[in-house]
C-alpha positions in Angstrom: -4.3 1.1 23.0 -1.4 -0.6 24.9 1.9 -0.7 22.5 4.7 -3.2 23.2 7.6 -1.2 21.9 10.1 -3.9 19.7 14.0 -2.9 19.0 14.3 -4.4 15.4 17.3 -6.7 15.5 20.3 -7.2 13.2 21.8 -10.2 11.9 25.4 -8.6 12.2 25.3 -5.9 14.6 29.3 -5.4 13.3 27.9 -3.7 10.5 26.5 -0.8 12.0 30.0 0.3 13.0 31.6 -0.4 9.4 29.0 2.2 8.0 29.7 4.8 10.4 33.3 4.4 9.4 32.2 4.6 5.6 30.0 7.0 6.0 32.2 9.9 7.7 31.5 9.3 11.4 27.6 9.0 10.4 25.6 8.6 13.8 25.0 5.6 15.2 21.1 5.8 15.1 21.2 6.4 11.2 23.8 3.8 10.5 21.5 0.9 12.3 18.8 1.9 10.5 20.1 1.5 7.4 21.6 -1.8 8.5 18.0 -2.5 8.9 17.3 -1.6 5.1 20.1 -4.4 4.2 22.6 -1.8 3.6 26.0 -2.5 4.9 29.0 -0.7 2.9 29.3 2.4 1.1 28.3 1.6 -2.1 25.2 0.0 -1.1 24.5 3.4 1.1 25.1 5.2 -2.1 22.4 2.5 -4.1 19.7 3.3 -1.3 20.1 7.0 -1.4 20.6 7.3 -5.6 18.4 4.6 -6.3 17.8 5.0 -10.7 16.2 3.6 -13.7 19.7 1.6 -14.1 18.6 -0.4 -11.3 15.8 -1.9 -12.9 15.6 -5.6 -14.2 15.6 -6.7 -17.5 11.8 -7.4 -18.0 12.9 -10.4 -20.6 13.9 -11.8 -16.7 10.0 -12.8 -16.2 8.8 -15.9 -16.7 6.1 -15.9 -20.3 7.6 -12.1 -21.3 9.0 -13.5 -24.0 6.1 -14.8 -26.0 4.1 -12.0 -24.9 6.1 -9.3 -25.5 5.9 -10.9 -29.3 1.9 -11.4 -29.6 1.6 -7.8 -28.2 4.1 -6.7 -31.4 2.1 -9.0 -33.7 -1.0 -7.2 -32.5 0.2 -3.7 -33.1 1.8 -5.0 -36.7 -1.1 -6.6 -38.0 -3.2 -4.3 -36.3 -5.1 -6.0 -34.3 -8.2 -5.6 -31.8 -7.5 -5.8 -28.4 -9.1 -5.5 -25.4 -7.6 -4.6 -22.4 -9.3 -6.6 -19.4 -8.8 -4.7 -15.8 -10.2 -4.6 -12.2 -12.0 -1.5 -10.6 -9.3 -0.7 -7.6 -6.6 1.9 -8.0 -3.8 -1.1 -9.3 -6.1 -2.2 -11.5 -7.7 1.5 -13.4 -4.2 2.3 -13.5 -2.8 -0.7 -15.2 -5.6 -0.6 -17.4 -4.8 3.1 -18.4 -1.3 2.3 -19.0 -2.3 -0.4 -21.3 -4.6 1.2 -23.3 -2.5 4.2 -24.1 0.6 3.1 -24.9 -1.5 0.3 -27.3 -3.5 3.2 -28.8 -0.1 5.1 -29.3 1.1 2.1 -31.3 -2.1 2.7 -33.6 -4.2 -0.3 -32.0 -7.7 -0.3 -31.7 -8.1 -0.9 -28.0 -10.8 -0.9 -25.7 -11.1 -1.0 -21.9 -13.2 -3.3 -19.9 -13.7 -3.2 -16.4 -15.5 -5.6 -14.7 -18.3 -4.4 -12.6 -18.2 -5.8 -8.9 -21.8 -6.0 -8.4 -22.6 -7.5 -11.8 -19.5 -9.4 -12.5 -17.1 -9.8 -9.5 -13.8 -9.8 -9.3 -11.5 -10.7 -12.0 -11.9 -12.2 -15.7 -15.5 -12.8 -16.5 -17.9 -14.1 -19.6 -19.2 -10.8 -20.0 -15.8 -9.2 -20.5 -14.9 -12.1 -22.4 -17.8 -12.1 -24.8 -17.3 -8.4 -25.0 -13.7 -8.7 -26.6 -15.4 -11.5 -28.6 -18.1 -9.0 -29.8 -16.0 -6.4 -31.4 -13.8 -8.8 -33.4 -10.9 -8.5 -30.9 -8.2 -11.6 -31.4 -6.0 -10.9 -28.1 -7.3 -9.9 -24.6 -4.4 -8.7 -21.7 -5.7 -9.5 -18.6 -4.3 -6.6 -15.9 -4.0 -7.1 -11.8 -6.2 -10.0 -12.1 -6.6 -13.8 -14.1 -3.4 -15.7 -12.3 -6.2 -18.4 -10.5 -9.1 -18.0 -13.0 -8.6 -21.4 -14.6 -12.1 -21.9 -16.1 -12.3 -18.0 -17.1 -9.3 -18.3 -19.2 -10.5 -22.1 -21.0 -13.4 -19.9 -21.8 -11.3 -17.4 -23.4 -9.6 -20.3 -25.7 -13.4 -21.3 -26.2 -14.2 -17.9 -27.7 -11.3 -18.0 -29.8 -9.1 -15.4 -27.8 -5.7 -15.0 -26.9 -4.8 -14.6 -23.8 -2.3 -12.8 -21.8 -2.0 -12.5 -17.7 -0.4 -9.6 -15.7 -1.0 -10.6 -12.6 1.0 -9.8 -8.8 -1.5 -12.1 -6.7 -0.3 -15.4 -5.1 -0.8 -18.2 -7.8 -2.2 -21.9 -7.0 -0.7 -24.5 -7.7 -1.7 -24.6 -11.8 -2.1 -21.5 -13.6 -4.7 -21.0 -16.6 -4.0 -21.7 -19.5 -3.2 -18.9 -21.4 -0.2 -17.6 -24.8 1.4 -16.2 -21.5 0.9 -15.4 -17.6 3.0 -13.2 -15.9 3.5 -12.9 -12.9 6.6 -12.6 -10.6 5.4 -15.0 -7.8 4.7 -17.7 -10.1 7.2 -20.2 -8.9 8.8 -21.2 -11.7 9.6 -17.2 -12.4 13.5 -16.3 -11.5 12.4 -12.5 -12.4 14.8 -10.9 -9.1 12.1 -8.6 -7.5 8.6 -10.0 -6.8 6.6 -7.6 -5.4 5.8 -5.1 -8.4 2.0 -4.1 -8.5 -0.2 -4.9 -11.2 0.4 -1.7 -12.8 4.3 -2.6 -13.0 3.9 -5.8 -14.6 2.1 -4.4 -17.1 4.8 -1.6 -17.4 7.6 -4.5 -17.9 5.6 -5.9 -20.7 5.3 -2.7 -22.1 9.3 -1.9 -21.9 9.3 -5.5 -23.9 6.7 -4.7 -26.6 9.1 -1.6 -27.4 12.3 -3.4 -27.6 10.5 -6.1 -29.7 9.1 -3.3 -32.1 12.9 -2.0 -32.2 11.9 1.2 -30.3 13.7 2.8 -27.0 11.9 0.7 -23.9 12.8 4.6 -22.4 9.7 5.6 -23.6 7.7 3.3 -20.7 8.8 5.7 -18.3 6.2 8.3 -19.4 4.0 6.3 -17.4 5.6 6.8 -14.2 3.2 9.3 -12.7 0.1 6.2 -13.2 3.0 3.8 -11.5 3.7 5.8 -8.6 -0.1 6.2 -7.9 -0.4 2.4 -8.3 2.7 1.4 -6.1 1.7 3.6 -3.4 -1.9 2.7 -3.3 -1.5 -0.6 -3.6 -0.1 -1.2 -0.7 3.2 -3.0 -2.6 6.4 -3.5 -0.3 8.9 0.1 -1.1 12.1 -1.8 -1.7 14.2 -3.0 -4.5 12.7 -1.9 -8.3 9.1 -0.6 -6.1 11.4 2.3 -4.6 12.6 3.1 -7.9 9.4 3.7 -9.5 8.0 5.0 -6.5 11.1 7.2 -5.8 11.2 8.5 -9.8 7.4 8.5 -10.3 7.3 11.5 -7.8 9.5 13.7 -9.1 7.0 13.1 -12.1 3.9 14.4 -10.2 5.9 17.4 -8.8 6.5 18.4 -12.2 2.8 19.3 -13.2 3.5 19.6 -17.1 5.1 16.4 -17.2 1.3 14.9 -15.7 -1.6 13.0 -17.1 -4.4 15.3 -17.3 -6.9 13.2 -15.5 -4.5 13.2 -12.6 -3.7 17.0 -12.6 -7.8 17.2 -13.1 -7.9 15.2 -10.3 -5.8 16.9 -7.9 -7.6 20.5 -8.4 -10.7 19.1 -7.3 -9.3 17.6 -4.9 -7.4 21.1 -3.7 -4.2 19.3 -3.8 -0.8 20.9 -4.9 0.9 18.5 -6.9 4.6 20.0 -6.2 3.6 18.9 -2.6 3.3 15.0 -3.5 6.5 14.0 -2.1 5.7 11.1 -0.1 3.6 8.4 -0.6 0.6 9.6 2.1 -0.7 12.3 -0.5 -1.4 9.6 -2.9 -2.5 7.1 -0.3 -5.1 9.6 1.0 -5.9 12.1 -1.6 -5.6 10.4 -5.0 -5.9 6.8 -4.4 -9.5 7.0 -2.8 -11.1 9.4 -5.5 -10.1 6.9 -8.1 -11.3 3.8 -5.7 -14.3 5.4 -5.1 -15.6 4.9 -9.0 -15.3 1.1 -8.4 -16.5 1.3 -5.2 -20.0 3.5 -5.8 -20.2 3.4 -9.9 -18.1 2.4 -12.5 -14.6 1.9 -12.4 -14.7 2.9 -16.3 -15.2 6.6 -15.2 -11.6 6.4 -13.5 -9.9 4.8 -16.8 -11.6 7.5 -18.5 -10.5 10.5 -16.3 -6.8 8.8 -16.8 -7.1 8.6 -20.6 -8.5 12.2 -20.8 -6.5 13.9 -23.8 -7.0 17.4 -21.9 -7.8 18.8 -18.5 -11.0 20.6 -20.0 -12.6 17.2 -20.9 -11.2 15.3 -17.3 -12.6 17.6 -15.0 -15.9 17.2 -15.3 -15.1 13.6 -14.5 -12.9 14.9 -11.7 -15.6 16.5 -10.4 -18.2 13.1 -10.6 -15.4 11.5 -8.4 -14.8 13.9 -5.8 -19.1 13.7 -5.1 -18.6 10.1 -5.2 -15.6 10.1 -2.7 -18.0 12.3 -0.4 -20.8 10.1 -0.7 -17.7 7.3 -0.1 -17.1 8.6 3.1 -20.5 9.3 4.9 -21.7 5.2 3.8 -18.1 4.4 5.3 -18.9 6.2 8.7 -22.1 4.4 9.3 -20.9 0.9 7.9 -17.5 1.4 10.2 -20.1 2.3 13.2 -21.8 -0.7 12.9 -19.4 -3.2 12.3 -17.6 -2.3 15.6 -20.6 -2.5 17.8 -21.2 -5.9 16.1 -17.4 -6.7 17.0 -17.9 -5.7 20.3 -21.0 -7.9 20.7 -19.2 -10.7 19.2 -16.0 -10.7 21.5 -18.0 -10.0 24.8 -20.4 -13.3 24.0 -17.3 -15.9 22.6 -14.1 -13.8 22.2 -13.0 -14.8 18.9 -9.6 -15.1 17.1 -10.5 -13.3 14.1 -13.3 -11.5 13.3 -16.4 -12.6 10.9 -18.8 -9.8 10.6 -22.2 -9.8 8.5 -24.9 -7.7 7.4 -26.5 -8.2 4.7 -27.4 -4.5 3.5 -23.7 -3.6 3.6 -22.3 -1.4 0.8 -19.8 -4.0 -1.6 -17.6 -1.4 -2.0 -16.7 0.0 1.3 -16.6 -3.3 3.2 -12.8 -3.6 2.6 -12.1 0.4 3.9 -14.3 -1.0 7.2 -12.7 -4.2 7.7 -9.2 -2.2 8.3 -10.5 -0.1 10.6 -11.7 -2.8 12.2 -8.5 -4.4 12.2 -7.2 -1.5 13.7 -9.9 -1.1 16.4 -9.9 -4.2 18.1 -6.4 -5.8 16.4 -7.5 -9.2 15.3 -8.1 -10.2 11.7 -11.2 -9.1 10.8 -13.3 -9.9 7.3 -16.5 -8.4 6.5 -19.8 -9.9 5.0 -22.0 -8.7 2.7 -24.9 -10.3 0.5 -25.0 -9.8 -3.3 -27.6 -11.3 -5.3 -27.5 -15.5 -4.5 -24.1 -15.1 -2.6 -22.5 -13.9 0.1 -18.7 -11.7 -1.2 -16.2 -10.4 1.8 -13.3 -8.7 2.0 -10.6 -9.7 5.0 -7.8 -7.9 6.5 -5.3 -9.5 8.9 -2.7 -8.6 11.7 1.2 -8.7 11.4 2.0 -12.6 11.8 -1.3 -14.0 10.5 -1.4 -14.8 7.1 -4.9 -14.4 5.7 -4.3 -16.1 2.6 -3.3 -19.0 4.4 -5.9 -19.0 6.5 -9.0 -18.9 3.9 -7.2 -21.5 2.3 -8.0 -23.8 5.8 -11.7 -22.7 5.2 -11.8 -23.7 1.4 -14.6 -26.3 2.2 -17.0 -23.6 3.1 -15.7 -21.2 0.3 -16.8 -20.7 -3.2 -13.5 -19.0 -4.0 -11.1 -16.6 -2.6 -8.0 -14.9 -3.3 -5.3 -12.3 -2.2 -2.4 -11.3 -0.6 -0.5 -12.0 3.3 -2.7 -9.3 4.7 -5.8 -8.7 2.5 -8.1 -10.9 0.5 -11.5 -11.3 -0.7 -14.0 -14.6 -0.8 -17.2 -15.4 -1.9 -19.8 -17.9 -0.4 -23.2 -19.4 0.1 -25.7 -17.3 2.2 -26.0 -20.4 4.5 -22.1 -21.0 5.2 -21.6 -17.6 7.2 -21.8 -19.2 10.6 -19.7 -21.8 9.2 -17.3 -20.1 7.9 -17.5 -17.9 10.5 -16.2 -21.3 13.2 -14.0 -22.5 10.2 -12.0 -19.0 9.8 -11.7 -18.4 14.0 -10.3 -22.0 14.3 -7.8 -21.0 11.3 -6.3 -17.8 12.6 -6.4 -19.8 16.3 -4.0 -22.3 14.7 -1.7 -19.2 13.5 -2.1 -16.5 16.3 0.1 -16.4 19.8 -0.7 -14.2 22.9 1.7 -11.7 21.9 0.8 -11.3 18.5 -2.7 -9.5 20.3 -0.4 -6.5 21.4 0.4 -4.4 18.5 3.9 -3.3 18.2 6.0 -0.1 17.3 9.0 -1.3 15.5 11.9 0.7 16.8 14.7 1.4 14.2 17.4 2.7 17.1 17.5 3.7 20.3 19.3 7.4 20.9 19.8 10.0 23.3 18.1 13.0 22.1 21.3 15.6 22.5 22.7 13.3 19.1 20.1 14.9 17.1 21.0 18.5 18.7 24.6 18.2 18.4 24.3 16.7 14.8 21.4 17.8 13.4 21.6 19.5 9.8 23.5 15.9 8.6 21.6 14.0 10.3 18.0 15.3 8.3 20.2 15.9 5.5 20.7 11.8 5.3 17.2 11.0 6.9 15.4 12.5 4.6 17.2 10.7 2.1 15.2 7.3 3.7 12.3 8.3 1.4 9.7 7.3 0.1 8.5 5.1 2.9 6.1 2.6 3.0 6.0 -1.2 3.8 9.2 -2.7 4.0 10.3 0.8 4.1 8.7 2.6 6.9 9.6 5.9 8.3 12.3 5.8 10.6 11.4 5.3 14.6 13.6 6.3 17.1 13.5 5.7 21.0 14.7 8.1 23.5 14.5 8.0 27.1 15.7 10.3 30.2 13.6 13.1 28.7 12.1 15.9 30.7 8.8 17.9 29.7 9.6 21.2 29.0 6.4 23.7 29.3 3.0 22.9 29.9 1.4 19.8 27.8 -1.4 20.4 25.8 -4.1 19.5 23.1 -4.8 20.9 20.2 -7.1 20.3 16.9 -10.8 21.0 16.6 -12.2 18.3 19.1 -8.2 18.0 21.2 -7.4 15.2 19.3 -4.0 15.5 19.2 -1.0 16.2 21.6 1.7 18.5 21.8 4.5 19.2 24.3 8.1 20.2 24.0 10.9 18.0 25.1 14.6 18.2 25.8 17.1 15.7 27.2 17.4 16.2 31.0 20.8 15.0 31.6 22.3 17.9 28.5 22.1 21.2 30.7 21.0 23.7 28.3 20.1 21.4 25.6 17.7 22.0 22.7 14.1 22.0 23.2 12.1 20.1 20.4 8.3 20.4 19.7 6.8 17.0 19.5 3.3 16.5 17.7 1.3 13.1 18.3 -1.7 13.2 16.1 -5.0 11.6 17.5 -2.9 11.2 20.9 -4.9 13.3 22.8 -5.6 11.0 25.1 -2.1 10.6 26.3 -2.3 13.8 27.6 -2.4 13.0 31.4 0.8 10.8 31.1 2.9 13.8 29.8 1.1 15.8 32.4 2.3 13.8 35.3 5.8 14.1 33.9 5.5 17.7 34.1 3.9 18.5 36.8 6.0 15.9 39.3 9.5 16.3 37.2 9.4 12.8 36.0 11.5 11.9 32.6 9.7 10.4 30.3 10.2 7.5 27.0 9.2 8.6 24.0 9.2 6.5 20.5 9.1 9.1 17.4 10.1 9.9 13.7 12.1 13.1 12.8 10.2 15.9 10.1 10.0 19.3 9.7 7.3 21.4 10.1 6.6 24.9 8.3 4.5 27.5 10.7 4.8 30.7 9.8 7.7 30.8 7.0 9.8 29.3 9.2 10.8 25.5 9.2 12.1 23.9 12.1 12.3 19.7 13.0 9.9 18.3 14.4 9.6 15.0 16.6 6.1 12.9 15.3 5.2 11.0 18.5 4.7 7.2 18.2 3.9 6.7 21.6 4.8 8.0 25.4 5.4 6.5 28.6 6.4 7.9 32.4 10.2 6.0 32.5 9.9 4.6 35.7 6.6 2.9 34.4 7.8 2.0 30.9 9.0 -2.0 30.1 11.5 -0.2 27.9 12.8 -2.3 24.3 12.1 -5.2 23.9 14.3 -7.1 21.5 12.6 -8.4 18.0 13.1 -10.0 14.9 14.9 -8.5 11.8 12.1 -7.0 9.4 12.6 -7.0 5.5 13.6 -3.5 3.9 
């Protein structure tokens, strides 16, 4: 795939040179990239690299937390039933756990339901509802789901049940009627940070409850191992209170005594070392799809369960039922993910689309979302796949930097029987009969939103450097780097640019099936300069344009992050290649706009 490389701008390039003044003569490189990060003095530096607990919001900030903060007290006083009302992804199992334990450890009688998305669909349901109903329950709290379910929650007051919402998803325009909804991105909400997962919002209400029942809202932060897998997996922006709980909720899981069992269950079955989780990837790609994969091919109450385990005798034979199911995850995902690109294909040969609507009916529920980013990734155009269950037709869409999915479903309402989501990802439902509508409808929505260059992905490049400033400064500058951490969106790793580079010994691939790259570079115009290896996983395919750099002397361009790499006890940096060109073929940077982090 063709890459248009994008130089991140800065609103005040002036303050790239204050923090390198600040900051002890910090390189250039580093101090625009935090400028990118909206760092620009000292004591903000000093913020982003010590981010703490102290720099967390008062949860009493949120809109509703007030009054429910004080039912969840009058629950735990009177001692009440309560039912705690989740969703089957990784936010939603997680937020449910969190719920349920720290209500049990107040002496409440609570009980988990999680609705099941063949049988009940997303979000709050009768069944559930009757089910709180059923075992005499008088308040139901409603976790990473309920902020549009307007005629779910009338139910609720039907049935005699309180109500409260913890919800992160964009609202509408009216919000159910409930004793409280919470949710940062409600408009009328002046809470400072809006982009905490389900799983924090139910955190915040928990710090609340404590201070209501006159105990130390401290105690919340036992759950910052469930937080951290919730924040990562979910996909949430990694700035402001997110990096905190991301940042502290790590140095949790490294600790293994100071870890859930289900989780510490979880990682031996999964052969991962837990003192290695220091980024968000582990979590992304080891934990968060075991615990997905319950929702996806059983029951999402087998992940609550794991989470809730007192001991790590009784969680890993649950452990072990989710690492078959992640297996059996996989395989359905391969065929599914085979298919749907040969449909793409079909489809943008016969009409080429704007975004991509893809059916079949037979499709596994629970996978379609994992396809529909590959797809997305394939052929870089919003993508949404179709699949039948029972009268109707459900979906999940994902989208393309620029494109608003959201926004878009919302043109196709007409054809919809509801939807929901975030900026990139979202999920509808729909009559059998309205695919090929909705199919017209959603292409002539993302047309209205896409441009020509959107349909070029782009590397975001922090700073452009010559490659002897990491040689010449190299222990400070990983020693402030890798200070960056954790990254994720909003706060992506690092990319630098570097050009005038000359290949230094013979390119080659490596891996089982030469997948990936890897060469050495060194800056040609630094006579004895350093040599670095550079790794570019699945770039195997830009072999021959490293090649022809060596073999005819040609500098090349290279776009990469900065890590280090352990081989044999010895641990030396490492460049991660973004992407490669020949210089005198390369466009260069292009100039962009500013990004969030």
């Amino acid at each position: 795939m063709t890459y248009r490389w994008i130089l991140r701008s800065l609103d005040d390039a002036a303050v790239v040179s204050v923090l390198q003044e600040e900051l002890n003569g910090l390189p250039e490189a580093l101090a625009r990239a935090l400028a990118l990060r909206n760092v620009s003095s000292f004591e903000e530096a000093r913020h982003f690299f010590r981010a703490d607990r102290d720099a967390l919001h008062d949860p009493f900030l949120m809109k509703d937390m007030d009054v429910a903060a004080d039912r969840v007290s009058e629950a735990v006083e009177q001692g009440e039933t309560v039912l705690v009302y989740g969703d089957y992804d990784v936010d939603g199992t997680t937020a449910s756990a969190l719920m349920a334990d720290f209500l049990r450890s107040q002496g409440v009688d609570a009980h988990v339901f999680i609705p099941d998305r063949y049988e009940d669909g997303y979000g709050l349901g009768s069944r559930g509802l009757e089910g709180a109903r059923d075992l005499g329950a008088g308040l139901v709290i409603a976790l990473d789901c309920g902020i549009t379910a307007m005629d779910e929650a009338a139910y609720a007051h039907k049935l005699g049940l309180d109500l409260i919402i913890c919800d992160h998803h964009t609202p509408k325009a009216k919000l159910p009627e409930a004793v409280a909804v919470l949710d940062p991105k409600r408009t009328d909400c002046e809470y400072p940070f809006k982009e905490l997962s389900g799983c924090g919002v139910g955190f915040k209400l928990v710090q609340a409850t404590l201070e209501r029942l006159g105990q130390s809202p401290d105690a919340a932060f036992g759950y910052l191992d469930l937080l951290a897998v919730s924040t990562a997996s979910d996909i949430v922006p990694l700035y402001g209170e997110n990096r905190v709980l991301m940042a502290e909720g790590l140095r949790v899981l490294q600790e293994k005594e100071q870890v859930r069992p289900g989780l510490r269950a979880m990682a031996e079955t999964a052969d991962l070392d837990l003192a290695d989780v220091t980024s968000t990837g582990k979590i992304v790609f080891t934990i968060g799809p075991r615990i997905n994969a319950a929702g996806r091919m059983a029951q999402a109450d087998l992940a609550v369960d794991l989470l809730l385990a007192p001991d790590v005798d009784t969680a890993l034979p649950m452990a072990r039922e989710l690492e078959e199911l992640n297996r059996e995850r996989r395989e359905i995902n391969d065929q599914i993910e085979q298919e749907a690109i040969q449909k793409a294909e079909r489809h943008i040969t016969s009409r080429t689309p704007h975004g991509l609507v893809l059916y079949k009916p037979d499709w596994h529920l629970g996978i379609i979302g994992i396809v529909a980013s590959s797809v997305v990734e394939h052929f870089h155009k919003p993508a949404i796949l179709l699949a039948r269950n029972g009268d109707e037709v459900k979906g999940s869409a994902r989208s393309i930097s620029g494109v608003n999915v959201y926004d878009a479903l919302s043109d196709c309402e007409d054809v919809l029987t509801q939807f929901g989501g975030h900026d990139y990802a979202a999920g509808m439902s729909l009559p059998e009969d309205r695919v090929d509508a909705f199919r017209d409808a959603f292409d002539e929505a993302v047309g209205r939103r896409i441009t020509a260059e959107m349909l070029t992905p782009a590397i975001k490049v922090d700073a452009s450097m010559p490659l002897e400033i990491l040689g010449a400064h190299e222990d400070r500058f990983w020693a402030v780097l890798r200070q960056f951490g954790p990254h994720g969106p909003a706060n992506a790793t690092p990319v630098f640019h570097s050009d005038n580079l000359a290949v230094d010994g013979k390119p080659r691939t490596v891996g089982r099936d030469g997948n990936h790259l890897k060469f050495q570079v060194r800056d040609a115009a630094s006579d004895g300069g350093r040599s670095y290896d550079v790794i570019g996983f699945g770039m195997g395919n830009k072999l021959n344009v490293v090649r022809e750099g060596f073999d005819h002397n040609w500098p090349i361009e290279l776009l990469y992050s900065v890590e280090e790499n352990t081989w044999n006890g010895r641990t030396t940096l490492q460049l991660k290649c973004r992407d490669v060109r020949l210089q005198h073929k390369s466009d260069g940077l292009q100039r962009g706009e500013g990004v969030k982090g």
